[in-house]
N, C-alpha and C positions, 0 to 999 in steps of 0.2 A: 642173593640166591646162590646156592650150589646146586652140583649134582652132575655139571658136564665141564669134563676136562680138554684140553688142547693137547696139541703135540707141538708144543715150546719149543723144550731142552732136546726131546727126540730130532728135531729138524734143523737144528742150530748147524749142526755139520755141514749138513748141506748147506746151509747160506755161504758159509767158507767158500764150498768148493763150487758152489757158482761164480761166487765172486772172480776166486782163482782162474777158472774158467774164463772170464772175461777179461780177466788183467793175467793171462798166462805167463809173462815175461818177470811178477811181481814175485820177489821171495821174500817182501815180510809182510804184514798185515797185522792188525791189529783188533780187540775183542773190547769191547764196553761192556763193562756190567754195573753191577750197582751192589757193593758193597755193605748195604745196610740193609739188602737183602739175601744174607751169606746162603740159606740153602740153595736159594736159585742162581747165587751168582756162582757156589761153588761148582752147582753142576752144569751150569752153564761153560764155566771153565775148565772141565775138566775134559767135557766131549767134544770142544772146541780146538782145545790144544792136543788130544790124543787123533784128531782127524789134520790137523797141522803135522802134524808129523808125520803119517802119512803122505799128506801129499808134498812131502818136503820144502813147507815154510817155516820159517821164524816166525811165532805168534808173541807178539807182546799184548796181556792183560791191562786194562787201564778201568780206573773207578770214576765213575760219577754218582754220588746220590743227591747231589742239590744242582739246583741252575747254575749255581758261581764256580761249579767244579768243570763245568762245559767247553769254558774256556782253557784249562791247566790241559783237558783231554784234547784239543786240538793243537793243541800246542806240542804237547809230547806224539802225536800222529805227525808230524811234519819235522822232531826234531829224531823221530827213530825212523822217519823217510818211511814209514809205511806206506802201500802202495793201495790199502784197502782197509775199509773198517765193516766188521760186524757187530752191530747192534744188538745184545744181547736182550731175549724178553723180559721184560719187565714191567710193572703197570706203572712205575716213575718214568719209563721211557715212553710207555706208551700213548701219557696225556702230555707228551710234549718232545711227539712227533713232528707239530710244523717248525718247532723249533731247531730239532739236531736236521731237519732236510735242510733247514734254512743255511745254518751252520753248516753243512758237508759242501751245500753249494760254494758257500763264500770260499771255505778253508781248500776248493778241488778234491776232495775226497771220496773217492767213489764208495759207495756206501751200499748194505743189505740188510733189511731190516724183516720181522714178521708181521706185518700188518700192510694191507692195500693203503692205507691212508696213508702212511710213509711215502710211498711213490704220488698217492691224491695232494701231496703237498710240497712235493717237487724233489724230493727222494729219488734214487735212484733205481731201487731194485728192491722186491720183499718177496718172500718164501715163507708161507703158512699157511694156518689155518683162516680163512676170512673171520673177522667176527661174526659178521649176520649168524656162521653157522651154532655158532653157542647160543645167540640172544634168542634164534628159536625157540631152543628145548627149555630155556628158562623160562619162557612162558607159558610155556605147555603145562612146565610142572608147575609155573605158578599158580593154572586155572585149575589143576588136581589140586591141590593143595587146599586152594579155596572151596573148593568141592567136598575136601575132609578126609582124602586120601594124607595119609600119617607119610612124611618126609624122610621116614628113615626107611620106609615101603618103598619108594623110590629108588630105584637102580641107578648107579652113576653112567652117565653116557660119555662116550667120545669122540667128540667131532673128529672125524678120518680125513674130510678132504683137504689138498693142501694145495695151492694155488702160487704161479711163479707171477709177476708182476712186475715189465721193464719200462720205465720213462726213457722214451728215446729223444725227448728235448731235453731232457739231464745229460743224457748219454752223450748227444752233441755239445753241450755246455763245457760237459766235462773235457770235449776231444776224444772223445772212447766211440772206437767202432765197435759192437755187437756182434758179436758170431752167430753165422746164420744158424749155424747147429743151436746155439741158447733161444735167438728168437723164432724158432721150431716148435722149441718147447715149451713158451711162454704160453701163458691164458690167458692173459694179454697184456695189449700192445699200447702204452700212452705215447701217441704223437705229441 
């Protein structure tokens, strides 16, 4: 199904600058994307590193599109001492979410990802759109649909809400204190 979009690559900035936010003392950081999906990784990378500069980090790009590449990417996070990684959106990242939380843990990597399930799998921090709010209107139009409303009748929608999401048993794991100003602003809070 189509016909409702996210705010991805729009929000990607802001996971940076939360991150930053939490690791304020951190001036390099580091961006996942997935190379085998150049338009989302390019613009992924592009609003990532023009907001890096900004708030004056070092951004190093790093690629994953397979599971085997997971390792090379944690590897080059700990030999460019980044202080932080952003998850870039992707649906290869996104169906193996328990995997990089799992991996950010082992590696100590404070990590920002855009999905709640990130943090529901022991993640550290996610900034997005929730799913639930897309799988709604897909079903809605998928009951139009079946009903015999024509699909190209259908207006594309855009999920708006975006939602902060902090694990504070990661955050202790990690040794990272929280600033009370970020956990203000969270919508919530995983003990």
């Amino acid at each position: 199904m189509t016909g409702v979009t996210i705010l991805a690559v729009e929000v990607a900035p802001k996971r940076l600058e939360l991150l930053h936010e939490l690791l304020p003392t951190t001036s390099v950081m580091a961006l996942l994307v997935n190379p085998a999906n150049p338009t989302l990784a390019h613009a992924n990378s592009s609003e990532v590193l023009s907001a890096a500069r900004s708030l004056g980090l070092e951004l190093h790009v790093l690629n994953a599109s397979t599971e085997g590449d997971f390792d090379g990417v944690f590897a080059s996070v700990m030999r460019l001492q980044a202080g932080g990684l952003v998850i870039g959106g992707d649906p290869f990242f996104t169906t193996r979410q328990e995997q990089l939380a799992a991996l950010t843990i082992r590696h100590r990597v404070p990590a920002n990802y855009q999905y709640r399930e990130f943090v529901s799998a022991g993640g550290l921090m996610s900034y997005g759109t929730p799913v639930v709010d897309t799988y709604r209107p897909l079903g809605v139009y998928t009951g139009r649909i079946l009903k015999g409303e024509k699909p190209a009748d259908l207006p594309v929608q855009q999920a708006t809400k975006i939602e902060l999401i902090i694990n504070m048993k990661t955050a202790k794991t990690l040794g990272l204190e929280v600033p009370p100003s970020l956990l203000a602003r969270a919508d919530e809070v995983v003990e």
